[in-house]
N, C-alpha and C positions, 0 to 999 in steps of 0.2 A: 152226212154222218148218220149211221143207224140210231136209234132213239134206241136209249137204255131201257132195261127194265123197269126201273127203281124212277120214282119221280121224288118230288122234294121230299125230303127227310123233317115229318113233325115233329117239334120237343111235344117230350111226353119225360113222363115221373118213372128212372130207371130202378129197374130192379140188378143190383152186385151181382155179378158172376163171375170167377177169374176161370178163364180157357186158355192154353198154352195153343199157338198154331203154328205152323212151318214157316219158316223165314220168307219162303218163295211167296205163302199166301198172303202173308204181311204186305209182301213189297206191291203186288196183284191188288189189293186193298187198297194202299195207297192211290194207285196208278187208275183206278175205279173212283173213290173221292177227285181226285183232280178234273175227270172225263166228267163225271154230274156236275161239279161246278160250273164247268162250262155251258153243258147242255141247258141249268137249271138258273143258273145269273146268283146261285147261292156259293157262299164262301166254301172252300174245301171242309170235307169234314176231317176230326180223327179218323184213323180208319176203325176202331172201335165201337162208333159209331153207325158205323156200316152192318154190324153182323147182324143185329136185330134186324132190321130193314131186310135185309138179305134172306134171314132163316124165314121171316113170316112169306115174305114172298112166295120163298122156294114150298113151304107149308099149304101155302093157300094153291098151288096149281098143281098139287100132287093129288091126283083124282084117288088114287088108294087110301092116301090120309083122308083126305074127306069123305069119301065111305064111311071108313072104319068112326069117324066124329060124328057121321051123320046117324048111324047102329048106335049110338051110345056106349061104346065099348072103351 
C-alpha cells in the first residue's frame, strides 16, 4: 500500500470553525480516516478531524504560500 500523506493526527487545543462541504468530500473523509487507521495502528478519526491535518499539510508544500509567508506579506 502507498504511504499516506498525513501521519498520526496530534491532539492539540481546537479552534470552532463550522464549514459546510459536499457530501462526496464527507464520504472521501471518511473513507481517508479509516485508510490512516490502518496505516497508523490509531483508532479512525471523525472526519472533522481530518481537515486541519489536511489544510496545514496542503499549506506547508504549497511553495507560492511559502513565499509569499516567507516576504512577510
Amino acid at each position: 500500500m502507498t504511504k499516506l500523506k498525513l501521519g498520526p493526527i496530534p491532539e492539540d487545543k481546537p479552534v470552532k470553525l463550522a464549514v459546510e462541504l459536499p457530501a462526496t468530500v464527507h464520504r472521501d473523509l471518511v473513507a481517508y480516516s479509516d485508510a490512516l487507521a490502518k496505516e497508523t495502528g490509531q483508532q479512525p478519526f471523525a472526519p472533522e478531524k481530518l481537515v486541519a491535518p489536511m489544510l496545514e499539510r496542503f499549506m506547508a508544500t504549497d511553495r507560492a504560500f511559502r513565499r509569499h509567508r516567507a516576504q512577510g506579506s
